[in-house]
N, C-alpha and C positions, 0 to 999 in steps of 0.2 A: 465640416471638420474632418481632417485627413491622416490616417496613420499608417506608418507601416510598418510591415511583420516581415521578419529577418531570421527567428530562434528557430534552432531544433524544437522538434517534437520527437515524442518515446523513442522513436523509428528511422529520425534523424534523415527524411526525407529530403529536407535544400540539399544535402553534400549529394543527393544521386543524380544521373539524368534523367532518373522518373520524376523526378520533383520539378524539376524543370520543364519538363514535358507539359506536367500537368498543371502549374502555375501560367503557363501558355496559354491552357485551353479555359479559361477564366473571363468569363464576359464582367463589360462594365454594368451596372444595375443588379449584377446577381446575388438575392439575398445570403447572408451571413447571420449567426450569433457570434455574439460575445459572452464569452462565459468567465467567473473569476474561478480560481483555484488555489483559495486559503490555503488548502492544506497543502500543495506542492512544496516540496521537500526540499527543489532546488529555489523557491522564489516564490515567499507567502503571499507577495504583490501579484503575480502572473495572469493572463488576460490568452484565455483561450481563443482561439480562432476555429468554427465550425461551418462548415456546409453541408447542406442537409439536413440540418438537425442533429446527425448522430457524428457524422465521419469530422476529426479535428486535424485542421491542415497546418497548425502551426500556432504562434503566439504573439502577438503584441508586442513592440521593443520595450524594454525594460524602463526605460527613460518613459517612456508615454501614457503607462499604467495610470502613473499619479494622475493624468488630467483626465483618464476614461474613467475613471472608480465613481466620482461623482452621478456620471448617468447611468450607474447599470442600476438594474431596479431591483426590489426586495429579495430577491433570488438569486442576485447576482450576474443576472442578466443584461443583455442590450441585444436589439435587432441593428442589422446593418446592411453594408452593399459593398460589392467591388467596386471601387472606382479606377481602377488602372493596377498597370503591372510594367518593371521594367524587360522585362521579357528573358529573365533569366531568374533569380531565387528572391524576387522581392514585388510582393503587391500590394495594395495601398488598399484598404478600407475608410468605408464613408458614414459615418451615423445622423439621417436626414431628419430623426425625429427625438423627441424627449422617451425613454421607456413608460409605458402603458405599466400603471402597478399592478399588482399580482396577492390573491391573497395567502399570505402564507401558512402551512402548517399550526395550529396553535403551539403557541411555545410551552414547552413542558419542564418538569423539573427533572431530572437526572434521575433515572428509574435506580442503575447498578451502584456501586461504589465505587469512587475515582480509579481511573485504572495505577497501578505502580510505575508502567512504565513510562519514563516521560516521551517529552511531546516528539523529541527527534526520529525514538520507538516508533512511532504512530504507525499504521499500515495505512499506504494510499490508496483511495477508494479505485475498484475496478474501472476500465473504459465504458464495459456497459454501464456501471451505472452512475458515470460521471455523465454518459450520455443520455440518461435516462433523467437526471437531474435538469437539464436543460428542456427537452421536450414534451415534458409532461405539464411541467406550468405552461407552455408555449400555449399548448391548447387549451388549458385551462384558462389561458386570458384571452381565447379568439373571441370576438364579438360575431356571435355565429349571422349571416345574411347568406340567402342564396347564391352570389356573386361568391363569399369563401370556400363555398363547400369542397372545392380541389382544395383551398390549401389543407383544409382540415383533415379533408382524406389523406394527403401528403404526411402528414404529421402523425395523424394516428398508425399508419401503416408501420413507421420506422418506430414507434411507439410501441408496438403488440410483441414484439420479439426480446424486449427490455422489461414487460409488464409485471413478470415473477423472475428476477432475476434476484430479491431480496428479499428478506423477512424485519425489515427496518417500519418502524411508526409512519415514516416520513412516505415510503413508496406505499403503504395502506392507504396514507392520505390523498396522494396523488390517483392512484386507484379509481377511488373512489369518486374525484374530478373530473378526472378523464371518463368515465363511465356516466358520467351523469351529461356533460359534454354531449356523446354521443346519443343518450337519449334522446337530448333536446334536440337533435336533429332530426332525428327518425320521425318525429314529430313534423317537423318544416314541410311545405309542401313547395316539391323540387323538380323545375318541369323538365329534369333529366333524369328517364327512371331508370339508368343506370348508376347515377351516382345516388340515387333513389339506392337500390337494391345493395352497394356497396357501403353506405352507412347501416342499415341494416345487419348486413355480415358483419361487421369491425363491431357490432355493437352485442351481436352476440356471441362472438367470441370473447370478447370482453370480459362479458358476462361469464359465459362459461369458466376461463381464465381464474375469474374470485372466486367460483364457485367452487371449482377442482380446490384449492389452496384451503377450502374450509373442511375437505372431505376426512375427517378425523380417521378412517379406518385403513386410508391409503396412506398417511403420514407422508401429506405433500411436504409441509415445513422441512422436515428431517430430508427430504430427496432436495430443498433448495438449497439446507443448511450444507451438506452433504457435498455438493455441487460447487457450492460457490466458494468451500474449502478447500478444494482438489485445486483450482483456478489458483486459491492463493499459496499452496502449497509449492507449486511449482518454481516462486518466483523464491531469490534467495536476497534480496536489499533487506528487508526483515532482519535474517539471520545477521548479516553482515553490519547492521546500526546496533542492534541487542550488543553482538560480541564488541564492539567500539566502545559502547555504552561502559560494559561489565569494564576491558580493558584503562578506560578514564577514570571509573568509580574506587571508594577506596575498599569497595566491600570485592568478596570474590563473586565466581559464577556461581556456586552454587545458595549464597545468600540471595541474589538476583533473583533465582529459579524460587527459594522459598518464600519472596514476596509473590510471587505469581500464584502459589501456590494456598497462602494463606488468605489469597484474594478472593479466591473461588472459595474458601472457607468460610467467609465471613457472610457471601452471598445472603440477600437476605429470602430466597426460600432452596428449600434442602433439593428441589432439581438442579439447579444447576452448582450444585458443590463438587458432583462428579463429572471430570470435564471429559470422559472417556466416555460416557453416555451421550452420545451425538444428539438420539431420539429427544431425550429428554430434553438437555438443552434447549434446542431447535423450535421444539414445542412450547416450551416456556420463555422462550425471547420472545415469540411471537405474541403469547398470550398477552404479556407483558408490557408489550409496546414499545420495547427500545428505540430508541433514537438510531440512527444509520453510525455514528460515529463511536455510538456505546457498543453495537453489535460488531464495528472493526477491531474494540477492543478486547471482544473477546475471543473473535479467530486469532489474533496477534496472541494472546496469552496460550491458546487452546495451541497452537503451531509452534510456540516457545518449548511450553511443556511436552509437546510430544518430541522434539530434539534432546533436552538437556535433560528429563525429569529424571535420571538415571545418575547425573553428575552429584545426588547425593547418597546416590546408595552403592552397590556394589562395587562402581568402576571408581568411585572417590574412594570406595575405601581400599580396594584391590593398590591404590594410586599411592597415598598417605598411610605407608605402614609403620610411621612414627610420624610427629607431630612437624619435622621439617620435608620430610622426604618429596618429590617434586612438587612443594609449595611454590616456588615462584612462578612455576608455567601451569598451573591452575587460575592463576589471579591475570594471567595477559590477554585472556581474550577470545585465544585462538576457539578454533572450534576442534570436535573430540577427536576430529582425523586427524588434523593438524599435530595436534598436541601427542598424538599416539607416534606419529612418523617423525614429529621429533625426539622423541622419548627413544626411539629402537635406533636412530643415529648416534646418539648420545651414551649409549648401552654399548654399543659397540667402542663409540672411540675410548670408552672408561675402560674397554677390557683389553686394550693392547697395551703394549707397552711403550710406546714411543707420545713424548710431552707432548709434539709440535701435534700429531695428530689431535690429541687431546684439547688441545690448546685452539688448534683449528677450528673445530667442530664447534666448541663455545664462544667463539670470536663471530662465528655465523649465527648462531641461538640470539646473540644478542643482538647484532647486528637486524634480526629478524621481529626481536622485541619479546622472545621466552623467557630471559632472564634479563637481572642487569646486574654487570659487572662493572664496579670499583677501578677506575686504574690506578689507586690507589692501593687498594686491599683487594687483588683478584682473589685470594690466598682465602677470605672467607667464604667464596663459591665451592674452590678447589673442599676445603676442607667438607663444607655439606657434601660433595661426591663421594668423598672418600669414605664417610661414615653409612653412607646409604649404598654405594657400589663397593669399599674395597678395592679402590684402583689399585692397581699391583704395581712395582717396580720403578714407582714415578715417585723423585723425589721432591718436596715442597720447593727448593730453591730452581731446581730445573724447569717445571713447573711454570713458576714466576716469570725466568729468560725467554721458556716458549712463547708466555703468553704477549711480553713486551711485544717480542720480533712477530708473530703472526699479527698481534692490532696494528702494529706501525706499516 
């Protein structure tokens, strides 16, 4: 069975001549995974394309999904192979066997309380540990014989770099697989006693690895917690689905922010009520056992709140010095820069005298989606300015002409 892969990935590799290059250098027979990726944001169907284990070269055509879903095995997986390439941004994969089942994680019930945010909100899990997701069952399904012991060592290697990358239930369990894995081999009697001495080292680093992560007085949790929020901090698709969200919803931002807020409230133990206590948290997701997709939802709340948690106290109310005063560009969306560098354009054009400027400037606001203006009744915006600014020397009917000729 034959498919082929065409999509960007993250990085949008096909449009380069590196993609091309390296699409090239792609033998026929060369193993691949297949991995699904529910939670992708652009395409809940989508079918990863991996070499190596970790590095992902691309995606499945969209059309083709429906007929692979069927053989990836409990994890979401499939092994595969290159079968060809047209020698420029398209190579064909080949899946020669049924997936080998996998045992998975016991399924658990929902430790936290459903997140508020919905599902569009979601945060997408990191590349390490979508690829960490893949190669940890890998070798937890090897049927270990002396003939694999490369591939195993191949696997574990790209595996040791991913091993604490999370404080999720799901990579304890994997952990713990992969660890025992390696035992079993250490055990084998392997008449290469170099790859002899090489399962050995992976296997006590391994070890050491779980061991650091238990050492309570070094507060590894809190340095992984720590870590892998800087990673997600950086990135702004987050910010930018939150503000879409608040912008479609009929509630403002600052209601938004106080569901997140009374989420960590309801928390059922008093660590994690305070989401500025990292330590604590960290410590207590872990105790806890979160699932990987409960502990994205609480960087995604933790990274919300440290943006807006402010949108209800001082700058809302610095904002709102009566009950209309810039209400409608609190409720769009924007973020608090935005909303600021439109506020001190708006400040200005309120304080000259001349309509069309005046007119101008709110013809682009809305245009931009800070307010909305009536082209019927522009006259009930005008009047909110005039009560919260004082525009000087503009009169309501001029006002009106300006506003016709600058929207037309």
């Amino acid at each position: 069975m034959t498919h082929s892969e065409n999509e960007n990935d993250h990085f949008d590799l096909e449009r380069t001549q590196a993609a091309e290059e390296f699409i090239k250098t792609l033998q026929n027979g060369e193993p691949l995974i297949l991995a699904a990726e529910p939670d992708n944001h652009k395409d809940c169907q989508a079918i990863a394309v991996y070499k190596d284990y970790t590095r992902k070269v691309g995606y499945i055509k969209h059309e083709r999904c429906k007929d692979i879903k069927p053989l990836l095995d409990a994890t979401g997986l499939c092994d595969a192979v290159v079968s060809g390439n047209d020698g420029h941004l398209t190579f064909y994969v080949e899946i020669p066997n049924a997936p080998e089942s996998v045992v998975l994680p016991t399924q658990r019930a929902r430790v936290l309380p459903e997140s508020p945010l919905p599902q569009d909100c979601a945060l997408a899990y990191s590349d390490a540990e979508r690829a960490l997701q893949i190669v940890a069952p890998r070798i937890a399904a090897l049927k270990l014989t002396a003939d694999n012991i490369k591939t195993l060592l191949s696997m574990a290697e790209r595996y040791m770099p991913l091993s604490a990358v999370s404080l999720s239930y799901d990579d304890d369990y994997w952990r713990d697989r992969v660890l025992q894995k390696l035992r079993e081999a250490t055990k084998m009697k392997l008449p290469d006693e170099q790859e002899k001495q090489q399962v050995k080292q992976l296997y006590d680093q391994l070890r050491n690895i779980t061991g650091d992560l238990h050492r309570a007085h070094e507060h590894p949790q809190y340095q992984v917690f720590e870590r892998q929020l800087t990673q997600l901090r950086a990135q702004k698709e987050l910010f930018e689905k939150f503000e879409k969200y608040v912008s479609a919803s009929k509630d403002g931002l600052s209601e938004a922010v106080g569901r997140l807020q009374t989420w960590f409230e309801e928390m059922p133990r008093v660590e994690l009520r305070n989401t500025k206590d990292h330590e604590s948290l960290a410590e207590t997701l872990s105790y806890m056992g979160v699932s990987r997709r409960e502990l994205y939802d609480v960087y995604a709340a933790v990274l919300l709140l440290e943006k807006y948690e402010n949108v209800t106290d001082s700058k809302e109310g610095e904002m709102k010095k009566n009950d209309r005063q810039f209400g409608f560009m609190m409720r769009s969306g924007h973020s608090d820069e935005e909303i600021a560098r439109a506020m001190e354009g708006l400040c200005v054009a309120c304080g000259s005298s001349n309509a069309h400027t005046l007119a101008r400037k709110l013809v682009e606001l809305n245009n931009e989606g800070f307010i909305q203006i009536s082209d019927e009744k522009p006259g009930d915006v005008y009047s909110e300015l005039c009560a919260v600014f004082g525009v000087p020397n503009i009169k309501d009917k001029a006002f009106r002409e300006a506003w016709r000729k600058e929207r037309n």
